[in-house]
Structures are given as structure tokens and as C-alpha cells.
The first five atom37 places (N, CA, C, CB, O) and aatype in JSON, in Angstrom:
{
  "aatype": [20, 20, 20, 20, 20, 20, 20, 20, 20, 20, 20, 20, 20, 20, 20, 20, 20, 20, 20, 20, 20, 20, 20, 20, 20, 20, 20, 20, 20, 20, 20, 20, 20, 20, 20, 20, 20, 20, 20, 20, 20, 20, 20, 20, 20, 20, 20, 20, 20, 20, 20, 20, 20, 20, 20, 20, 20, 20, 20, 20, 20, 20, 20, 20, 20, 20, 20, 20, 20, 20, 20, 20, 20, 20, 20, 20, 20, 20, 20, 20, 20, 20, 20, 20, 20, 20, 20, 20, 20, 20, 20, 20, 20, 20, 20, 20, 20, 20, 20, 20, 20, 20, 20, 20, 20, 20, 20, 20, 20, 20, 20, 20, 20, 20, 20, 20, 20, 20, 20, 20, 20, 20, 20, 20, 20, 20, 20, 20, 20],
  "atom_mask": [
    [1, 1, 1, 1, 1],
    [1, 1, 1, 1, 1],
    [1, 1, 1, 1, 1],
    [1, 1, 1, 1, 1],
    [1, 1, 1, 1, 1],
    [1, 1, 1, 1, 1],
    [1, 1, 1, 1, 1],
    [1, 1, 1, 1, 1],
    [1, 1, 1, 1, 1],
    [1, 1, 1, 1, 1],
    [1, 1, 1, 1, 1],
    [1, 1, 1, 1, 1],
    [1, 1, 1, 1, 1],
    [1, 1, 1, 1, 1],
    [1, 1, 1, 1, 1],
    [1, 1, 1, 1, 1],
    [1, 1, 1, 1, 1],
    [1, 1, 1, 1, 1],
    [1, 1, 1, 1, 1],
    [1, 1, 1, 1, 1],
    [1, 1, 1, 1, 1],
    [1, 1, 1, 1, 1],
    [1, 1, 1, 1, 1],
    [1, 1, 1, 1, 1],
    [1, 1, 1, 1, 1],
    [1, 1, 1, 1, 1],
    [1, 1, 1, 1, 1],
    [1, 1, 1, 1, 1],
    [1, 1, 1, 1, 1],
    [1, 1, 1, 1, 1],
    [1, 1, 1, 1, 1],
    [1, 1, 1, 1, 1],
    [1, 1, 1, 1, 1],
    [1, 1, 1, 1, 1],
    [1, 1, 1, 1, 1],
    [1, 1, 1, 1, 1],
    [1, 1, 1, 1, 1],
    [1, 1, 1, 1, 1],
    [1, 1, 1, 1, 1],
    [1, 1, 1, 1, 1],
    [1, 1, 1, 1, 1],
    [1, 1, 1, 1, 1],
    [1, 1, 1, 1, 1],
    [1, 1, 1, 1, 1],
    [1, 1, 1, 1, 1],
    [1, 1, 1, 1, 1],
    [1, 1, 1, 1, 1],
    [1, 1, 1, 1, 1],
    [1, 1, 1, 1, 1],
    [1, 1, 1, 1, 1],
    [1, 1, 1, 1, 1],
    [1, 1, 1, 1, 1],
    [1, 1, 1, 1, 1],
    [1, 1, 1, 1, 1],
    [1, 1, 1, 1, 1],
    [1, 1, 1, 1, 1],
    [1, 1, 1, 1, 1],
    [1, 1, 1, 1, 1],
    [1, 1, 1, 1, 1],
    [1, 1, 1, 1, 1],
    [1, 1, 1, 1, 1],
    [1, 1, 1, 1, 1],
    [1, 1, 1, 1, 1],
    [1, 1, 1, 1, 1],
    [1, 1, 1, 1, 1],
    [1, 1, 1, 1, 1],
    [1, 1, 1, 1, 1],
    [1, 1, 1, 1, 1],
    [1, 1, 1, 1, 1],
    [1, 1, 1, 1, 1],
    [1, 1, 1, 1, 1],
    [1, 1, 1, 1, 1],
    [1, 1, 1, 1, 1],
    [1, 1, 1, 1, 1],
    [1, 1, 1, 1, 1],
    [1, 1, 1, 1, 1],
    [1, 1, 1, 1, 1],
    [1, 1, 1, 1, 1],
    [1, 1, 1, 1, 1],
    [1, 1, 1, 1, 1],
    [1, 1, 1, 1, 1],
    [1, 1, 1, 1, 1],
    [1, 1, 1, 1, 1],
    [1, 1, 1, 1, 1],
    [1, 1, 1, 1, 1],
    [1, 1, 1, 1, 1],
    [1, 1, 1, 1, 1],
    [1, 1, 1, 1, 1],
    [1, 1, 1, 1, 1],
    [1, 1, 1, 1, 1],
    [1, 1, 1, 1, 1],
    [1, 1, 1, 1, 1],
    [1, 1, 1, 1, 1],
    [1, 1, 1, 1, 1],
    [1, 1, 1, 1, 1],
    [1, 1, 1, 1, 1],
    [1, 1, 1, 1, 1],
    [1, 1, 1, 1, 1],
    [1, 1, 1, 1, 1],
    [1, 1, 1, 1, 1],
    [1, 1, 1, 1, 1],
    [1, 1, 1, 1, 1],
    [1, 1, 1, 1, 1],
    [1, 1, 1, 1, 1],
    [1, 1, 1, 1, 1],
    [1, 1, 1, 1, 1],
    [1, 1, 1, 1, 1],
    [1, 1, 1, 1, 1],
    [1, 1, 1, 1, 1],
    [1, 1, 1, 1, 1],
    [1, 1, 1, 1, 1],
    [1, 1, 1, 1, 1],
    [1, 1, 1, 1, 1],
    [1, 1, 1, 1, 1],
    [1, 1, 1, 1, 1],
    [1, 1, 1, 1, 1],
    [1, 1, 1, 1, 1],
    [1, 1, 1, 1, 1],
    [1, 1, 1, 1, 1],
    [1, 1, 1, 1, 1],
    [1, 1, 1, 1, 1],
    [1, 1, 1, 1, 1],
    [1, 1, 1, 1, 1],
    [1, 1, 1, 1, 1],
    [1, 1, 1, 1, 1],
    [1, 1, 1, 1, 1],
    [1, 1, 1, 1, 1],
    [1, 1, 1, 1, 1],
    [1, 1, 1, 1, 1]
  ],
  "atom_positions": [
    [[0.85, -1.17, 0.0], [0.0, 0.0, 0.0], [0.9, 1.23, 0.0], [-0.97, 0.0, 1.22], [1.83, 1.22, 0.8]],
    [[0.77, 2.13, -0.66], [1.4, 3.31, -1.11], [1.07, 4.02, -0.3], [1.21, 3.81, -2.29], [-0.11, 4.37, -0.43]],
    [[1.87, 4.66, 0.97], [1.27, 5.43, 2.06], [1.34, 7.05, 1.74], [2.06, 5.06, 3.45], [2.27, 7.37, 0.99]],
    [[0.45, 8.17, 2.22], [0.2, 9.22, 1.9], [1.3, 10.08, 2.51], [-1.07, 9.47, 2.19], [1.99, 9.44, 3.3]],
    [[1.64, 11.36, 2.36], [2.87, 12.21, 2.76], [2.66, 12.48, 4.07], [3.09, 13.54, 1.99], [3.69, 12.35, 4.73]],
    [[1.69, 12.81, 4.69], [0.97, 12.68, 5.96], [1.1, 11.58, 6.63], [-0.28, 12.83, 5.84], [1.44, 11.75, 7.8]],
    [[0.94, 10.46, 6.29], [1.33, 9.03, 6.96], [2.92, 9.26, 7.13], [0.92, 7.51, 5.88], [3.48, 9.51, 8.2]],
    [[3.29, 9.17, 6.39], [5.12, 9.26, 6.46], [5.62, 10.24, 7.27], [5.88, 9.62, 5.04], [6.52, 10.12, 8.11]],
    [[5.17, 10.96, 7.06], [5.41, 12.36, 8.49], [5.01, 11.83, 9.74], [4.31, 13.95, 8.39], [5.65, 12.05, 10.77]],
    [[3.96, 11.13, 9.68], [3.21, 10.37, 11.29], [4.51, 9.32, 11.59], [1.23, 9.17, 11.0], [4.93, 9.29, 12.75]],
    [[5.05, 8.58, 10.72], [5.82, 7.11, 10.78], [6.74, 8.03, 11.74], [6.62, 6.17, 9.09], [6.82, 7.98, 12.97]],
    [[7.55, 9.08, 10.61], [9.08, 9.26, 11.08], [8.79, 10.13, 12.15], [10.23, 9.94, 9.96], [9.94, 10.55, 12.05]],
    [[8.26, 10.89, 13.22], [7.8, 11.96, 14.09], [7.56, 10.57, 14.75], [6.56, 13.26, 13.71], [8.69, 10.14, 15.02]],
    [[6.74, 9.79, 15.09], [6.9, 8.64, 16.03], [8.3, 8.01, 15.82], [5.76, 7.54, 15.81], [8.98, 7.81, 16.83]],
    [[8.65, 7.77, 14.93], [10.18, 7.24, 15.6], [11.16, 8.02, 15.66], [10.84, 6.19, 14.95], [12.2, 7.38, 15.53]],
    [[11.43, 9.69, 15.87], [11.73, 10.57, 16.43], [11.81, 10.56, 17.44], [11.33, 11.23, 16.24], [12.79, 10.77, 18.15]],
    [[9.93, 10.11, 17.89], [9.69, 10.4, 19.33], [10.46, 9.0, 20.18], [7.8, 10.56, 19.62], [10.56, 9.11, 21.4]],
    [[10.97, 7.77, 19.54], [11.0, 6.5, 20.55], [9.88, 5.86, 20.29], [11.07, 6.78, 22.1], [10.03, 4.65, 20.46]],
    [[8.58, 6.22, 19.88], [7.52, 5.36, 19.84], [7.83, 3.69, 18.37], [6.06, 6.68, 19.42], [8.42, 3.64, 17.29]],
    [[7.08, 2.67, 19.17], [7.79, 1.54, 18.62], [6.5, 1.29, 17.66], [8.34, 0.22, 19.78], [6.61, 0.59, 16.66]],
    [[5.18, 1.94, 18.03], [3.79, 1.87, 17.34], [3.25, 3.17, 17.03], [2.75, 1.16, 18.19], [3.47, 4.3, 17.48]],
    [[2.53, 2.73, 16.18], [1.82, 3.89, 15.77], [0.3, 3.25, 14.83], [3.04, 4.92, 14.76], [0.17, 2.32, 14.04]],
    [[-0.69, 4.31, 15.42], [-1.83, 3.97, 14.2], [-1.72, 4.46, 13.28], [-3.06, 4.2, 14.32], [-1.1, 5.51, 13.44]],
    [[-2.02, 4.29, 12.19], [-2.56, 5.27, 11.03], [-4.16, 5.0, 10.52], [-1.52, 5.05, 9.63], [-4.8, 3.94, 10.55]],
    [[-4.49, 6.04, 10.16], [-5.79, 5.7, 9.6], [-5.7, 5.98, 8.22], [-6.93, 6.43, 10.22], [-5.41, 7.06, 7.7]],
    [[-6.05, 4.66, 7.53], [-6.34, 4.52, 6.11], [-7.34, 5.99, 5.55], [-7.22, 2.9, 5.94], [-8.2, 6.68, 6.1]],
    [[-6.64, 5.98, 4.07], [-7.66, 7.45, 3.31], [-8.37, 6.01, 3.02], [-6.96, 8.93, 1.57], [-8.14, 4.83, 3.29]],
    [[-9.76, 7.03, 2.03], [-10.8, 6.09, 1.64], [-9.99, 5.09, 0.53], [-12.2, 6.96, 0.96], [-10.24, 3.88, 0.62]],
    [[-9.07, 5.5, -0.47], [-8.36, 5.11, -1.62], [-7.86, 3.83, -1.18], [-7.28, 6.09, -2.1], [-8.06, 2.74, -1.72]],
    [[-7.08, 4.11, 0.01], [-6.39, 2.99, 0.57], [-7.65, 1.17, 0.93], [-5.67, 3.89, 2.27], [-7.66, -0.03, 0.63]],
    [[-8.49, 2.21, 1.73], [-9.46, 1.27, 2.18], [-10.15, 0.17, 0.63], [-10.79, 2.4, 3.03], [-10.29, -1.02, 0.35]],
    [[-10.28, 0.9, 0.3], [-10.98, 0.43, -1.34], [-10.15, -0.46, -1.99], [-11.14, 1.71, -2.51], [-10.51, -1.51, -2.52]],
    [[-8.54, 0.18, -1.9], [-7.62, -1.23, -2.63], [-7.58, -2.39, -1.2], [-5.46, -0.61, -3.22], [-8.08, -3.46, -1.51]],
    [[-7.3, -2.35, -0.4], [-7.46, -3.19, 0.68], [-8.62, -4.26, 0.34], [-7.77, -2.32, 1.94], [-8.6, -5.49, 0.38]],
    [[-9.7, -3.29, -0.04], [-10.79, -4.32, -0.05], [-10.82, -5.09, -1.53], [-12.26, -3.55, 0.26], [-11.3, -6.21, -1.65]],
    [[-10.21, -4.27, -2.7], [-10.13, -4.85, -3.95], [-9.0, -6.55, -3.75], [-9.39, -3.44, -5.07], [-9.16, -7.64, -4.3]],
    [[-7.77, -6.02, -2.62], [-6.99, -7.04, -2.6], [-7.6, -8.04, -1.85], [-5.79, -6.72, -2.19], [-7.75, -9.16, -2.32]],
    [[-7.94, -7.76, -0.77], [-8.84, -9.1, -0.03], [-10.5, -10.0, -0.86], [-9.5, -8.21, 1.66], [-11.1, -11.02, -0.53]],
    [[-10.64, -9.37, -1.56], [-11.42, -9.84, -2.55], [-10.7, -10.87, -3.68], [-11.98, -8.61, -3.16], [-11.01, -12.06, -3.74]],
    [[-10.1, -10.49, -4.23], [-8.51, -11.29, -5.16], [-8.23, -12.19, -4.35], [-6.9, -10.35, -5.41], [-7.97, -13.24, -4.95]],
    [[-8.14, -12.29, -3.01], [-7.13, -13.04, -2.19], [-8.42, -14.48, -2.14], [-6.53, -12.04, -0.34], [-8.32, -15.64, -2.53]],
    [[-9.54, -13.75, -1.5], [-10.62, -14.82, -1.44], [-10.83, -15.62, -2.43], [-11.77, -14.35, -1.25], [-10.8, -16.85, -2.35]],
    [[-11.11, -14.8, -3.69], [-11.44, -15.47, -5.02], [-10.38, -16.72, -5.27], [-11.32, -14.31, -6.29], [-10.75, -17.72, -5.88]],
    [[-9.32, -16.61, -4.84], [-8.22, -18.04, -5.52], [-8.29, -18.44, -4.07], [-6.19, -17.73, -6.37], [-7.09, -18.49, -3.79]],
    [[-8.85, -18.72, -3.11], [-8.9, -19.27, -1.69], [-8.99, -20.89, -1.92], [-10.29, -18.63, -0.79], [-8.38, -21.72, -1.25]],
    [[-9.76, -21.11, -2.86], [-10.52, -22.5, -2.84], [-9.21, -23.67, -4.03], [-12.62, -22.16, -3.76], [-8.87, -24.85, -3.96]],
    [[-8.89, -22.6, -4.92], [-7.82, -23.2, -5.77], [-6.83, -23.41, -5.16], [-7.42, -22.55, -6.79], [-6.42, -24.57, -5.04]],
    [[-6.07, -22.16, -4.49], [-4.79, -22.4, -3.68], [-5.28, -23.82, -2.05], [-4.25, -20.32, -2.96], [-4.61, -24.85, -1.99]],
    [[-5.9, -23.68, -1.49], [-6.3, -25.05, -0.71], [-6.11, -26.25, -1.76], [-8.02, -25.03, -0.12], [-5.42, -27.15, -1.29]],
    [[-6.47, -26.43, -2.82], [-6.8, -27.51, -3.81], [-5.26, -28.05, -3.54], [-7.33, -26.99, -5.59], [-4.94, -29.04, -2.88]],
    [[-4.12, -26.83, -4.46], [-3.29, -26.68, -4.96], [-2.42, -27.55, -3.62], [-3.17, -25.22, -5.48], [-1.79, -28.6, -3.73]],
    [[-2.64, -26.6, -2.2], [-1.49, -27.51, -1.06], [-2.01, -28.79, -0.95], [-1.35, -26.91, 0.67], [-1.19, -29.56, -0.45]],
    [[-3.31, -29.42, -1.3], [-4.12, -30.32, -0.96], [-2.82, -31.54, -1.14], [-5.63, -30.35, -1.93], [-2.26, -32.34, -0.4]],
    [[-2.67, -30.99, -3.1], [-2.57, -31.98, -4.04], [-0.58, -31.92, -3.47], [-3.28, -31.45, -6.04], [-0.01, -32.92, -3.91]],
    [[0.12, -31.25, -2.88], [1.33, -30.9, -2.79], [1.95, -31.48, -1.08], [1.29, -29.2, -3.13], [3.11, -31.47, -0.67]],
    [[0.78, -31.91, -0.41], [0.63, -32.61, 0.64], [0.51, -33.65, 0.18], [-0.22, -32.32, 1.43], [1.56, -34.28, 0.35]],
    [[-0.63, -34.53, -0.63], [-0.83, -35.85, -0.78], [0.44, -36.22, -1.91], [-2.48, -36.17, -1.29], [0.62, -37.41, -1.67]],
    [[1.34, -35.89, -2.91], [2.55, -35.71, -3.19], [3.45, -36.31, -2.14], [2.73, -34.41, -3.4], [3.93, -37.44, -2.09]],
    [[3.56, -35.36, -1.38], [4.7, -35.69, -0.13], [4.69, -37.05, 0.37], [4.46, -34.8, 1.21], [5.65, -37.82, 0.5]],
    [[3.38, -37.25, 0.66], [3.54, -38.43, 1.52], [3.62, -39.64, 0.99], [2.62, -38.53, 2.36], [3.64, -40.62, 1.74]],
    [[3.67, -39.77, -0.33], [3.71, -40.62, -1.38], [5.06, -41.51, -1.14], [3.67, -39.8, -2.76], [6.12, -40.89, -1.05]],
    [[5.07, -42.79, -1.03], [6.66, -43.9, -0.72], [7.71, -43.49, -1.9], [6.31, -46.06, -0.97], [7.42, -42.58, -2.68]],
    [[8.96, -44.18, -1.99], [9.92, -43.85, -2.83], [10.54, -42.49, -2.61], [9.42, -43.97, -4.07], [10.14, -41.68, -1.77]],
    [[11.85, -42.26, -3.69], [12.49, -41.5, -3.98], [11.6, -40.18, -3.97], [13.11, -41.92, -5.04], [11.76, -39.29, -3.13]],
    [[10.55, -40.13, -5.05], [10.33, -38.84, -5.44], [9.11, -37.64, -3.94], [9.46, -39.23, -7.25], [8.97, -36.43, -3.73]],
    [[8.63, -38.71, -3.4], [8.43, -38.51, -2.3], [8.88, -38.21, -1.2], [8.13, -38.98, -2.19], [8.24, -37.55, -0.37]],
    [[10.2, -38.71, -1.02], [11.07, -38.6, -0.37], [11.69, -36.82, -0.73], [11.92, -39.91, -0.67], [11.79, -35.87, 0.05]],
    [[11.99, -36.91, -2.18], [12.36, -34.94, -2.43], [11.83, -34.37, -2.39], [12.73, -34.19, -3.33], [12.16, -33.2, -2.2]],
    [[10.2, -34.86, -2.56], [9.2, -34.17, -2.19], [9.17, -33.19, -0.95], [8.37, -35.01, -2.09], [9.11, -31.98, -0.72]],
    [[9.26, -34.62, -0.17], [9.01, -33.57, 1.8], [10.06, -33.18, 2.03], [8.62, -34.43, 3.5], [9.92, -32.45, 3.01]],
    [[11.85, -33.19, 1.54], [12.78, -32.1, 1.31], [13.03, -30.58, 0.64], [13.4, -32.63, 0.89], [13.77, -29.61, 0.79]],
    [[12.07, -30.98, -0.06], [11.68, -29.87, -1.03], [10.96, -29.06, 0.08], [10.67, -30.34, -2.45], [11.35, -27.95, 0.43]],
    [[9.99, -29.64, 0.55], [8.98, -28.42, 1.12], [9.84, -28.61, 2.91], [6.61, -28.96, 0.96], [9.57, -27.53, 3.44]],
    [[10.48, -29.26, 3.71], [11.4, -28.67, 5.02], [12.1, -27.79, 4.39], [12.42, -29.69, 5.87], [12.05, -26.71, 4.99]],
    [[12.99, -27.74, 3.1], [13.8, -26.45, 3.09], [13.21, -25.11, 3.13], [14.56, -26.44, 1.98], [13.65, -24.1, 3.69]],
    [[12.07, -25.28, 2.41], [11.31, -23.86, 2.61], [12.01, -22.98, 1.62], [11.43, -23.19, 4.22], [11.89, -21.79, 1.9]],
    [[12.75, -23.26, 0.44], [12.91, -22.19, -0.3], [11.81, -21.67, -1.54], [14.14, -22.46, -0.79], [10.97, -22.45, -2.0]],
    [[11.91, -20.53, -1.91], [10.34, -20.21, -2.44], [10.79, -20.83, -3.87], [9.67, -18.24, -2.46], [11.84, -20.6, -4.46]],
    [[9.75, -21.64, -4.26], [9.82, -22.34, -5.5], [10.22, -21.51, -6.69], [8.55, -22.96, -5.76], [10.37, -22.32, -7.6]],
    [[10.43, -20.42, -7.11], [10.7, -19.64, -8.08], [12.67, -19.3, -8.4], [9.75, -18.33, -7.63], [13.39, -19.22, -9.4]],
    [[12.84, -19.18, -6.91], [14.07, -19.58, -6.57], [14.99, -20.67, -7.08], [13.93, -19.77, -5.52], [15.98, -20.67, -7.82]],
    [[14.33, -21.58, -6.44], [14.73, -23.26, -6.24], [14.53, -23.65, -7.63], [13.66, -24.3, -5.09], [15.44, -24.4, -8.01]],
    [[13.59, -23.39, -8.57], [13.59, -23.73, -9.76], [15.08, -23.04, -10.61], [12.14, -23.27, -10.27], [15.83, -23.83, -11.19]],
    [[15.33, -21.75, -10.61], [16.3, -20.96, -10.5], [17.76, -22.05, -10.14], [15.82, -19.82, -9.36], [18.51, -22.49, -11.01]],
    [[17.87, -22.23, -9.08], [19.01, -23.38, -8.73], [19.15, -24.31, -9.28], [19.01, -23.93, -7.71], [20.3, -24.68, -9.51]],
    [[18.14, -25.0, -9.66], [17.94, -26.52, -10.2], [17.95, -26.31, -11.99], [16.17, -27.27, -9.52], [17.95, -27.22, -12.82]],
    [[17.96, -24.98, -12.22], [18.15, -24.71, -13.82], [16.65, -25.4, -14.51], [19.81, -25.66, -14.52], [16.77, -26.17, -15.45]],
    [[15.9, -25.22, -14.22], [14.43, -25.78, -14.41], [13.14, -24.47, -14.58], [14.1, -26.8, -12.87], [13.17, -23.37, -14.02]],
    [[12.24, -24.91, -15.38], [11.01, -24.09, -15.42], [10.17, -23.98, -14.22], [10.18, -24.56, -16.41], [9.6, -25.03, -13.94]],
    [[9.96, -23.06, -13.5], [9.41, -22.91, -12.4], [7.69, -23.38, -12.51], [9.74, -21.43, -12.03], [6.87, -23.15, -11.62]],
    [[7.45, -23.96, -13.58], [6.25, -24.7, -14.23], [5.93, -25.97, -13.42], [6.57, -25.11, -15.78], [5.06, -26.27, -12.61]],
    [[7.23, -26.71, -14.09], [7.79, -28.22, -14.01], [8.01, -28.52, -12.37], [9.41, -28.4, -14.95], [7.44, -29.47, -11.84]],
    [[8.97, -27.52, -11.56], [8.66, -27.64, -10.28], [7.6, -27.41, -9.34], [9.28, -27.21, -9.96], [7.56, -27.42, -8.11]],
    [[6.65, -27.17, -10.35], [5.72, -26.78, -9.46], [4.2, -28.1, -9.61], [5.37, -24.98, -9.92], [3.25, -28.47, -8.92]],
    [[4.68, -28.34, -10.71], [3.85, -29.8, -11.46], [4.69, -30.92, -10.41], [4.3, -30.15, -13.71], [4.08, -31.86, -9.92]],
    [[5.81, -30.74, -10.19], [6.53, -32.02, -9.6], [5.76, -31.57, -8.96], [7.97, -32.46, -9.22], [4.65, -31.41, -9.47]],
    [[6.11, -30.95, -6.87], [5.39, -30.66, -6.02], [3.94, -31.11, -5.81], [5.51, -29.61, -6.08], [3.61, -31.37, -4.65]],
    [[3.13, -31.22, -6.71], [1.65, -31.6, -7.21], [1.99, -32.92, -7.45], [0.96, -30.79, -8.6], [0.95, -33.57, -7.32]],
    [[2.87, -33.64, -7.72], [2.56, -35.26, -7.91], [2.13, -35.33, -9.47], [1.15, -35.9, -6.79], [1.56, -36.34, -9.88]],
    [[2.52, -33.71, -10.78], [1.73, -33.78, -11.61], [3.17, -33.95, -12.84], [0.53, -32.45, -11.56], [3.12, -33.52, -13.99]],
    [[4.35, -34.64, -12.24], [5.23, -34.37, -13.44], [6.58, -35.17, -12.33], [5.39, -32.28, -14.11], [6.56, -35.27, -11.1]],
    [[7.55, -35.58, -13.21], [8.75, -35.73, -12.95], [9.83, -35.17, -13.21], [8.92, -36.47, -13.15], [10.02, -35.11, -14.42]],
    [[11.09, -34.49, -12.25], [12.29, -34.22, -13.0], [12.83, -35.03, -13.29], [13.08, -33.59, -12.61], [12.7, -36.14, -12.76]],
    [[13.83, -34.71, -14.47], [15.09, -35.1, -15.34], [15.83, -35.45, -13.85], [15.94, -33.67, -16.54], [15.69, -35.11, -12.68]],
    [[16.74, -36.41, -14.7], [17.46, -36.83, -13.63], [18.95, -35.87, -13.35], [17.73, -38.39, -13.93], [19.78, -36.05, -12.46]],
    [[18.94, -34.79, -14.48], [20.21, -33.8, -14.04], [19.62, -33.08, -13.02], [20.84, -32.72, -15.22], [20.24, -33.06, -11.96]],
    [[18.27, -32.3, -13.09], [17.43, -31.43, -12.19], [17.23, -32.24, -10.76], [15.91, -31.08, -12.96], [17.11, -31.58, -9.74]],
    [[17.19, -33.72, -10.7], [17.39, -34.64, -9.42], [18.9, -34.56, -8.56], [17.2, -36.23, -9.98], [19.22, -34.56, -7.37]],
    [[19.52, -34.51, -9.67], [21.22, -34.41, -9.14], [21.48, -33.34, -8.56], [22.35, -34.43, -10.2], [22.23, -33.18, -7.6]],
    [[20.56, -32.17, -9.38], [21.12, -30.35, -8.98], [20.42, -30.27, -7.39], [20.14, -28.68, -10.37], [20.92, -29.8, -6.37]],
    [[19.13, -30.88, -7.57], [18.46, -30.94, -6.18], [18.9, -31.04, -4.87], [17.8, -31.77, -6.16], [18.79, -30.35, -3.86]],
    [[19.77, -32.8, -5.34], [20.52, -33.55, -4.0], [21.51, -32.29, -3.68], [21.52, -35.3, -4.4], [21.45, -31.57, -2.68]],
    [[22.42, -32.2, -4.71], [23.08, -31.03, -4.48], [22.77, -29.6, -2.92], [22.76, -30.49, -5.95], [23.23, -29.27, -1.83]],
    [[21.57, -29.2, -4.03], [21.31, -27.85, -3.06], [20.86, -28.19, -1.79], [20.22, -26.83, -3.6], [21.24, -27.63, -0.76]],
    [[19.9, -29.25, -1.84], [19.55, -29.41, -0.59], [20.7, -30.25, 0.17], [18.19, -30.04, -0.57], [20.31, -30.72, 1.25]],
    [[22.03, -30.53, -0.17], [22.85, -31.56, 0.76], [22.08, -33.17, 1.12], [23.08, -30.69, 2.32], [22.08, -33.81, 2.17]],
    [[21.61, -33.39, 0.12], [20.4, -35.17, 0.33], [22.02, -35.77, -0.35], [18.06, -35.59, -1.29], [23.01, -35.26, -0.88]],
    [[21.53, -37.26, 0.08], [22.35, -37.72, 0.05], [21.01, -39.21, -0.42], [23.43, -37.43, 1.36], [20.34, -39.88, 0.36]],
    [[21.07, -39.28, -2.0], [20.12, -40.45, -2.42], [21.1, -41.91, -1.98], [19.69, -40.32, -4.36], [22.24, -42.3, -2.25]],
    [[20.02, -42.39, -1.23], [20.43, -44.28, -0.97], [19.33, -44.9, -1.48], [20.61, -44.98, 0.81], [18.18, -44.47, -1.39]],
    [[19.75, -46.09, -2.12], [18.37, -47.38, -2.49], [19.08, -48.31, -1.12], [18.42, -48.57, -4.71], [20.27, -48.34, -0.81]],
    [[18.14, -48.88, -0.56], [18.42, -49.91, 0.5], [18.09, -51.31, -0.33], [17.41, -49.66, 1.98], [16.99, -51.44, -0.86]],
    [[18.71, -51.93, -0.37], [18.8, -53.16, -0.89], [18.14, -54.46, -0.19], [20.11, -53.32, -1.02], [18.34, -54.05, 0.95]],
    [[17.72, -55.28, -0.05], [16.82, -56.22, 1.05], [17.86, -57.02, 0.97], [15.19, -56.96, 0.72], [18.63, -57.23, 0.03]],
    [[17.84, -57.5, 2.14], [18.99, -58.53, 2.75], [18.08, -59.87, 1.96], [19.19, -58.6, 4.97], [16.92, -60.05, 1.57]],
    [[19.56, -60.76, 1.99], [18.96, -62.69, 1.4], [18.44, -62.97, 2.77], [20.53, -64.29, 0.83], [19.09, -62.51, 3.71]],
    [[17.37, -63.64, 3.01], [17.25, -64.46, 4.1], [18.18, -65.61, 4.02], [15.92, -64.89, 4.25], [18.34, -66.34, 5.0]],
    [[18.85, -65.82, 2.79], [19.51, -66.93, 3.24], [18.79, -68.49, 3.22], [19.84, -66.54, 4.57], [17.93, -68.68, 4.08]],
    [[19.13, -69.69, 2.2], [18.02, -70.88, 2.08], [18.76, -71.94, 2.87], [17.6, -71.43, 0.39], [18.26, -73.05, 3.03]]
  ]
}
């Protein structure tokens, strides 16, 4: 929100004063985009839920890709980024995440990489006849 010359005079005069708060009161302009943005925000409410739905049931999925899955989302880096690192379409990582696509196995390598994973297959022991 683009604050008014009056607001900014209120900000810096409170932290002049030591004060750690301050109110401001929204102009009407302000109030109106506020409400234009919380309207936007609602409208994709039901898609974006869909979207973590499908990026949760992903994760918990057995194997490898499941496994980078729930690494992918503990690191917490913002996917636009991380696609960025991994030299990948921020599309494709975001279709992986969804359970809706696979990476290349160079974009798997760049992964282990950034995140420090360290891929093992465990092998099943012989019982032995």
C-alpha cells in the first residue's frame, strides 16, 4: 500500500519520538484497494487449498520422489528460486510438487546437491536358504 505524505510524516515523528507503534488511519483510496486485494485473495482461496491439498498428498507418497518431495517443502525455499538453482522451469517444479510431473534426472542431481540429500536405495537382505 502506497502510504500518503501525511502518513510518512506520522511514521518518522513517532520514531523521532522513541515510539515503537503507531496507528494510522487509512484514506478512503487505501481502504478500497485493501478491499479490492482481499477480494482477489478470497477469489483463488478454494484453488490455492486444492493446490497444497494436491502438494501434501505428493509428499507423503513412498519412494524417492516422495522422499524430495518432503525435502523440497522442510527447506522452505520459495519455488521460483529453487527452480532458478535446479536450472528448471518454475512450471515443471511446481507440477513435480503436485505429484503432476517428474524431474530429469540432471534437475534430481542439482536438487541432492542444493539441498545436501544424500540419495540411498536400500537393498533387502537374502534371508539366506
Amino acid at each position: 500500500m502506497q502510504l500518503t505524505a501525511d502518513q510518512v510524516d506520522q511514521i518518522r515523528s513517532a520514531l523521532a519520538a522513541g515510539r515503537r507503534r503507531i496507528s494510522l488511519m487509512p484514506t478512503d483510496v487505501q481502504r478500497q484497494l485493501w478491499r479490492q486485494e482481499a477480494a482477489a485473495e478470497d477469489a483463488c482461496r478454494e484453488d490455492t487449498m486444492a493446490r497444497v491439498g494436491r502438494i501434501r498428498a505428493a509428499a507423503t507418497r513412498t519412494g524417492v520422489f516422495g522422499d524430495l518431495r518432503r525435502a523440497i517443502a522442510m527447506a522452505r525455499i520459495p519455488d521460483a528460486h529453487l527452480a532458478g538453482l535446479l536450472d528448471i522451469e518454475l512450471d515443471l517444479l511446481e507440477r513435480f510438487r503436485e505429484g503432476e510431473a517428474d524431474l530429469p534426472a540432471a534437475a534430481i542431481e542439482r536438487l541432492a546437491a542444493t539441498l545436501n540429500l544424500r540419495l540411498m536405495h536400500e537393498i533387502p537382505r537374502s534371508t539366506g536358504a
